[in-house]
N, C-alpha and C positions, 0 to 999 in steps of 0.2 A: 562586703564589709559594712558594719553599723556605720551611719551618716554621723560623721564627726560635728560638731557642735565647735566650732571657730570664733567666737563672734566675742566668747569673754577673753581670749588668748591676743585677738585682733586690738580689743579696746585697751586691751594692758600695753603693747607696741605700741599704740597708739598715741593713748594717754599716760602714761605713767612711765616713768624709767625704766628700766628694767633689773628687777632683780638682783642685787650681786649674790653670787655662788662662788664659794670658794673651793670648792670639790666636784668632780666629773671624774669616771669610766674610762680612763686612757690608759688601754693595755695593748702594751707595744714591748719589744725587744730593745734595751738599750742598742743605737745602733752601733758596729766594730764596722762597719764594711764601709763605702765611699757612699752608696745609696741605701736607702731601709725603706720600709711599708708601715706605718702607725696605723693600725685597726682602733677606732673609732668607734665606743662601745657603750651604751647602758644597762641598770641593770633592769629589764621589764617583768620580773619574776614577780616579785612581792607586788606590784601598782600596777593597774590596766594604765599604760599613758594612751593618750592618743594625738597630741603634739608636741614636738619640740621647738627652742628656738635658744641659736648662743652665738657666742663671739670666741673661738680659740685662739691665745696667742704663742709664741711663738720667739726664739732667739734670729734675728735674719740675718744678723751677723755672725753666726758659726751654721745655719742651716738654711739651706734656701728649697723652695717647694716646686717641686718638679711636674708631680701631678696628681689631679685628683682622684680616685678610684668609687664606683656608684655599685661595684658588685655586689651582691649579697645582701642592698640593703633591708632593713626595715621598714623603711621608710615607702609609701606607697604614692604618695605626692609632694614632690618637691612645691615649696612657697618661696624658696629661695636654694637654688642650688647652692652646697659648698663653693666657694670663692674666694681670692686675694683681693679684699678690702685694702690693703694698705700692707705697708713690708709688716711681716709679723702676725697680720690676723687676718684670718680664716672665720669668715661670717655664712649660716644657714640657717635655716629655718625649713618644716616639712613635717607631714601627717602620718601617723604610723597606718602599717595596715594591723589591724586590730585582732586580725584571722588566724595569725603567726603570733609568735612571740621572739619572733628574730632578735639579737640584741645590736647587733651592728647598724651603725649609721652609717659611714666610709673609710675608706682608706684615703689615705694622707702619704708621699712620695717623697722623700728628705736626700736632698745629696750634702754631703757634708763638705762644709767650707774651712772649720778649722775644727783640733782637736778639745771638743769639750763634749759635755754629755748634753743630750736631748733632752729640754724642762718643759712640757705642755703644761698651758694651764688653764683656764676658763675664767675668761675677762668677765662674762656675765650670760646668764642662762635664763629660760622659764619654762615649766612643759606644763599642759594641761594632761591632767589626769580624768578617770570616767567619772562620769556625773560634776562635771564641769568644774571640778579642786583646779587650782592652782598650785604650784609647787616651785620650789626655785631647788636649783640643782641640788643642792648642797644635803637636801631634806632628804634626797632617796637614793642618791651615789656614791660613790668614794673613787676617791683616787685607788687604783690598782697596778702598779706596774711587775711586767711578765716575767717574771728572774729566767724561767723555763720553757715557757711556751711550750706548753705540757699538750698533744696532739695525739687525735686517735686515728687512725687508719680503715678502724674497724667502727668506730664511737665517734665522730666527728661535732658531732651537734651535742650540746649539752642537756639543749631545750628539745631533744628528738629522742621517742623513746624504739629501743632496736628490740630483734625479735631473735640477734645474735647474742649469744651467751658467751661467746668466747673474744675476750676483749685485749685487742693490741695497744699497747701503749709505750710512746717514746717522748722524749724530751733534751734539752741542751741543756747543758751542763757551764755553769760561770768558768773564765781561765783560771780563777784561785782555791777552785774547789779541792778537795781535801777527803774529804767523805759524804756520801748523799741517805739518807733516811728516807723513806717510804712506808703508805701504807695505805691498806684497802677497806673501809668498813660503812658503817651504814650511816656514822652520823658527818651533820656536814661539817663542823668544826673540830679536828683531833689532833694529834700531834703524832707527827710518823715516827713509828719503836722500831722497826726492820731496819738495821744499817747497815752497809755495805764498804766495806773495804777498798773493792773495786769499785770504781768509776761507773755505773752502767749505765744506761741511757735507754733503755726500754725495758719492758716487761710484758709477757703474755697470760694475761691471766682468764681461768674460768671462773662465773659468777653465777651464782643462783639469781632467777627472778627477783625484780625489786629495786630500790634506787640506793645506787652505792656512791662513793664520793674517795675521789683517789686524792693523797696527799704526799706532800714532796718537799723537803727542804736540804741545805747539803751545808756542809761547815767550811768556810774559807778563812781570808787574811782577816776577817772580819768576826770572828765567832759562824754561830749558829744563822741561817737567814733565814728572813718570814715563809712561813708556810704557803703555797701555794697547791689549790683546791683544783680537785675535774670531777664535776656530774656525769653519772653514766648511769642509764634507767635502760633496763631491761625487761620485754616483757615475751616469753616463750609459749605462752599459753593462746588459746581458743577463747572469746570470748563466752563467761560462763551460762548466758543461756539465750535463748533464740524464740520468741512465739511472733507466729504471724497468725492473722485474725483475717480472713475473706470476705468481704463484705459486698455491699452490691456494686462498686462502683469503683472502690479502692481495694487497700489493705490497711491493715495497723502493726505495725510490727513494734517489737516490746523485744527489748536486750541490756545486758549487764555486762558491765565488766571491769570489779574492782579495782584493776591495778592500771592498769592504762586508761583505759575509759571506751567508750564507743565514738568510733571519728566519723564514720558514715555508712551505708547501707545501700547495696548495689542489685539492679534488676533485673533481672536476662530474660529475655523471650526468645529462646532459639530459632523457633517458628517462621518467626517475622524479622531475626538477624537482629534486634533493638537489647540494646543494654541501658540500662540507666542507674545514677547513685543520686544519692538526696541526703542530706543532714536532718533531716525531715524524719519523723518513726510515724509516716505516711505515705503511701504513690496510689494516688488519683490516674488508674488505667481505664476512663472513658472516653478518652482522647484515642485509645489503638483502633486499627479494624475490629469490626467485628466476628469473635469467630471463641473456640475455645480452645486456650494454652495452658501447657505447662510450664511454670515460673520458678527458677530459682533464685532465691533471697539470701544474700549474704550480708553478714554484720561483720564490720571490719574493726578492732580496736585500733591505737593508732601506733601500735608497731606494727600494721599489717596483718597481724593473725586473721583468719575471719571465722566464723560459724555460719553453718547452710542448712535450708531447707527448702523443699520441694510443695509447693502447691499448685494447685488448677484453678484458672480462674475462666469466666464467663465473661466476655463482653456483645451484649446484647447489641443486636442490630437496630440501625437509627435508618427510619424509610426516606428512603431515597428521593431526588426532586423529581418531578416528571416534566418531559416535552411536551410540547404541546404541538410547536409548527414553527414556522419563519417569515417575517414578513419583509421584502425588499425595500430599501428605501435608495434615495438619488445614490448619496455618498456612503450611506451605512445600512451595515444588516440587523433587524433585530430577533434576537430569540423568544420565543412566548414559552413559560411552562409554568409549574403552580408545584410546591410542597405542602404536604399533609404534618410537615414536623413547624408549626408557627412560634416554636419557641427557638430554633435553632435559627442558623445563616446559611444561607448557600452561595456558595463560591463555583465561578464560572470559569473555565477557562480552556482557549481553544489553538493550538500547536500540531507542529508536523510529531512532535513527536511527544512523550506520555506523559501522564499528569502532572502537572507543576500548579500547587496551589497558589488563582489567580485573583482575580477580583472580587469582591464582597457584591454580588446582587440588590439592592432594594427588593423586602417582600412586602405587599401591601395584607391588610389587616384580612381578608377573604385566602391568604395560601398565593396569591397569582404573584407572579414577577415576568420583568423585560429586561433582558440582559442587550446590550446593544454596544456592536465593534463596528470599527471601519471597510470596507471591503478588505478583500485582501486580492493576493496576487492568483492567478490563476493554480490550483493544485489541489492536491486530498488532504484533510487536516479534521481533527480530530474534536470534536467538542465534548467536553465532560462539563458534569453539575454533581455538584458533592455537600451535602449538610451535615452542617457541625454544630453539635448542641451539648449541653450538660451532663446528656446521655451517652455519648460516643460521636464517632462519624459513621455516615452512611459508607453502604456501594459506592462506586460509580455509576453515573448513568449516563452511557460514552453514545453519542451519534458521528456517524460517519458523514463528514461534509466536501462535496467537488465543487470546485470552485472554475467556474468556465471564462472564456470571453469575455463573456457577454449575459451570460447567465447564474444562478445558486442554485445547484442543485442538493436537496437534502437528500442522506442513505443514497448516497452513490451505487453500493453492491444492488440494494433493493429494487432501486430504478433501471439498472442492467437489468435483474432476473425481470423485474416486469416488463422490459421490453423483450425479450425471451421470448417470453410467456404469450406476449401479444403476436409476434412474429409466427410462432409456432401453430397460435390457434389460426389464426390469417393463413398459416401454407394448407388448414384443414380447413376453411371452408372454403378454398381456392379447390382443392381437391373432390371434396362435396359435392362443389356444385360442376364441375368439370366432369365427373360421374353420371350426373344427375341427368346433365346436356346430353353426354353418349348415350345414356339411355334412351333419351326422347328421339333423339336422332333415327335408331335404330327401331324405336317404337311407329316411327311417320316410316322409313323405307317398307314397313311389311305390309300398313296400311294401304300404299299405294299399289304394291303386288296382288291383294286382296279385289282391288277396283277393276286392275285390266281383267 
């Protein structure tokens, strides 16, 4: 999320009053039951906000607040959680996440204490908008209450485009209603012509690609009632086109896609089991082993569709550090070795069991480094050195380390075979020279036969 800018929203708290607003986004269900839920709502469509702050009040003599609800919000840092300031008002303050266009800020919990109706209102407000506007409620809200509470099954998010075309929809009907009017079309403001007899309470409908807007009013004791609107944006297609570019070190990936937009770009290396997504129409692959893969690239619009392709790419190998030897000390061991990559790091690290990238080395200005640990406990264990540079990572360059008594021994298998080695040629000149003696032996007994 973009680093929010606080500091003119902080000094308006601070120093200055606050705002009065006499309108705010409270769309809720008149309640009929003993308890209800008040969804707590803005509208973020038209204005990027990026903070709020208000005071809601509240009847506490016909409703008392049972509790608070944080699901779903919008909001991504609370500055003041919702709360009971006082009987009646409900004080927060809190930063939007900027990523989303979620509209909910919370839900609100009402047991009802006597028979009247639910009057929310907004004692006072302020939200910073991007590029650090100020706004007081009244400027980008409206009062909205929910006659229908108009719900998708299939379409749930307003703000969410789906890649389903067949869209569920149901709603609640007022106890005075009479007849209900409906209708499905592109613009967001209409008046619904489709009227119905019968009472219904859902409808299933197919829609073509594109952003539709369902409308709804019903006639009661009251005449005709305010229209009440639902966003439903659909998008069924493939993002319409896909180029990826190879380059030496990255990719560049280049995509469209008119109706929903590109949400992000995902990267598969089967090879090496690694996926990756980036918002990025970028992925810097000198960071993998080095070796050569086939990569698929998908582009995802943001109802999910995606578009794919298939390229190979090259990640050259970055040389390795080298060993050199070991030197024992009282308390600690240290390793000597030297890299030919002086622009890269190399990272040391020595475990019973595989590579886990460990500590950062010191290389000096000539290629040499001292890696230096503590003893360790008697056992085999494994030392790797690994350099990571702008070009990729190396190999590994893994020695075998036994750890005795009393002593370090480096390439533990090696010093077996050379003790082997040594043993072996030892039982050949014991043999040798064992021969050599019979011989002489046998050369002095003929000598002596030769005399008498």
């Amino acid at each position: 999320m973009k680093k929010t800018n606080l500091i003119p929203l902080l000094l308006v708290l601070i120093l200055f009053p606050l705002f009065k607003a006499d309108a705010f986004s409270l769309i809720y269900d008149e309640p009929k039951e003993e308890s209800s839920e008040v969804i707590i709502s803005v509208d973020r469509e038209n204005i990027p906000l990026e903070a709020i702050e208000g005071v809601i009040v509240f009847d506490s003599e016909a409703f008392e607040l049972s509790d608070i609800s944080l699901d779903g919000s919008g909001i991504e840092t609370w500055m003041t959680v919702p709360h009971l300031i006082e009987p009646g008002k409900i004080s927060f303050s809190g930063v939007f996440n900027t990523e989303t266009r979620e509209d909910i800020l919370f839900g609100l919990f009402f047991d009802k204490l006597e028979n009247s109706n639910l009057k929310l209102s907004l004692d006072s407000g302020v939200i910073l908008a991007e590029g650090d506007i100020l706004y007081t409620l009244e400027d980008i809200v409206s009062t909205k209450v929910s006659l229908f509470n108009v719900t998708s099954s299939s379409h749930p998010d307003s703000n969410t485009w789906y890649s389903n075309d067949k869209v569920e929809l149901s709603w609640v009907l007022p106890e005075d209603a009479q007849k209900v009017k409906i209708l499905v079309d592109e613009n967001e403001r209409a008046y619904p012509s489709v009227e119905y007899e019968e009472l219904i309470t859902q409808k299933n409908i197919e829609l073509d690609d594109g952003v539709w807007y369902f409308h709804i009013r019903y006639f009661g004791d009251n005449g005709w009632s305010p229209i009440e609107d639902k966003r439903i944006m659909i998008d069924t297609n493939t993002p319409d086109k896909l180029e990826v570019n190879v380059k030496k070190d990255s990719l560049e990936i280049f995509s469209e896609d008119e109706l929903s937009g590109i949400s992000e770009y995902e990267i598969n290396i089967p090879e090496l089991g690694q996926k990756y997504t980036t918002k990025e129409n970028y992925f810097d692959f000198s960071g993998i082993e080095s070796g050569i893969y086939s990569v698929s690239v998908r582009a995802y619009d943001y109802a999910g569709n995606y578009l794919e392709k298939q390229e190979t790419i090259s990640v050259e190998a970055v040389s390795s550090p080298h060993f050199s030897g070991i030197v024992l000390g009282e308390d600690e061991i240290f390793v000597l070795g030297y890299t030919e990559d002086l622009e890269g790091k190399v990272y040391a690290s020595i475990s019973n069991d595989d590579f886990i990238l460990g500590d950062v080395v010191p290389v000096s200005d000539d290629g040499k480094f001292v890696y230096c640990f503590k003893r360790l406990e008697p056992g085999l264990y494994n030392l790797h050195l690994v350099s990571i540079s702008e070009d990729g990572t190396s190999e590994k360059s893994q020695k075998v380390l036994l750890v005795g008594q009393k002593e370090f021994i480096f390439g533990a298998i090696a010093k077996v075979l050379i003790t082997y080695s040594f043993l072996i040629l030892l039982f050949i000149l014991m043999y040798a020279c064992s021969k050599k003696e019979i011989k002489k032996r046998k050369k002095t007994k003929k000598v002596k036969k030769v005399k008498k």
